[in-house]
Wavefront OBJ file of the C-alpha trace (Angstrom):
o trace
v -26.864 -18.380 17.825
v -23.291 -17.051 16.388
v -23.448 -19.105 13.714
v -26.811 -17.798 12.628
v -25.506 -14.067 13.058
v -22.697 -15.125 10.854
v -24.934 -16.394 8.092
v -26.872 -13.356 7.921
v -23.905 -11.064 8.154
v -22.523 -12.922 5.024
v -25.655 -12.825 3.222
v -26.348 -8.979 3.963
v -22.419 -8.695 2.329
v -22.954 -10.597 -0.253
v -26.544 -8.355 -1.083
v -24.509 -5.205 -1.110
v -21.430 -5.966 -3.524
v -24.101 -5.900 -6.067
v -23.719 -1.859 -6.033
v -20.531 -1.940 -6.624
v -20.612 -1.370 -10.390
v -20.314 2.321 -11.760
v -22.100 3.500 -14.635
v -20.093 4.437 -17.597
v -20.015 5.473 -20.867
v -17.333 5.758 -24.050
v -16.525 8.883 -25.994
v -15.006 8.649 -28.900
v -14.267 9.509 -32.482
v -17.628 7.677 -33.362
v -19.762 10.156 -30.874
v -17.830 13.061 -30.816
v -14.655 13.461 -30.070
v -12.565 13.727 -32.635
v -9.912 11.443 -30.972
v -9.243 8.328 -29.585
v -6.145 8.740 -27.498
v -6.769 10.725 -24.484
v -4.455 12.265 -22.120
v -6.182 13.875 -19.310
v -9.259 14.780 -18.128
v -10.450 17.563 -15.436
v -13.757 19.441 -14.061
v -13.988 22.523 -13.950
v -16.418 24.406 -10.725
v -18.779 25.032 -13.294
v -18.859 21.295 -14.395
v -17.611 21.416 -17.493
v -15.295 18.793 -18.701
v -12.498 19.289 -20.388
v -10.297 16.631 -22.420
v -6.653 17.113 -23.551
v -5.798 15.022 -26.614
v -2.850 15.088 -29.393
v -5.214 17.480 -31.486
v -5.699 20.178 -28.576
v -8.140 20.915 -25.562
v -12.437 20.090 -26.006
v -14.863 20.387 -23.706
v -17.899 18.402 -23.056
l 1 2 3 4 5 6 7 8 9 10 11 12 13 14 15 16 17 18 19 20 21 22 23 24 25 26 27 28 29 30 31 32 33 34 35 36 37 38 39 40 41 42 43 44 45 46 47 48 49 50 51 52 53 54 55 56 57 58 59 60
């Protein structure tokens, strides 16, 4: 009876790593940023985001 609890505890595990992959997306200088070297990037309370790069500040 353990043994069977084990097996399904592993399998349930092994189900849920599966959502363990973010969505993401690249900006660049190709789609719109006129940049490719980055050096920080914050939120703002009204969800803007804004970048800091060697040619100044954007926001998204």
């Amino acid at each position: 009876m353990f043994h069977k609890l084990i097996i399904i505890l592993l399998v349930f595990a092994a189900l849920d790593s599966s959502a363990q992959h973010p969505n993401f997306y690249s900006i660049n200088d190709e789609n719109g940023l006129p940049v490719n070297e980055v050096y920080q990037v914050i939120q703002d309370k009204k969800r803007f985001i804004w970048i800091g790069c060697d040619m100044g500040l954007f926001s998204l």
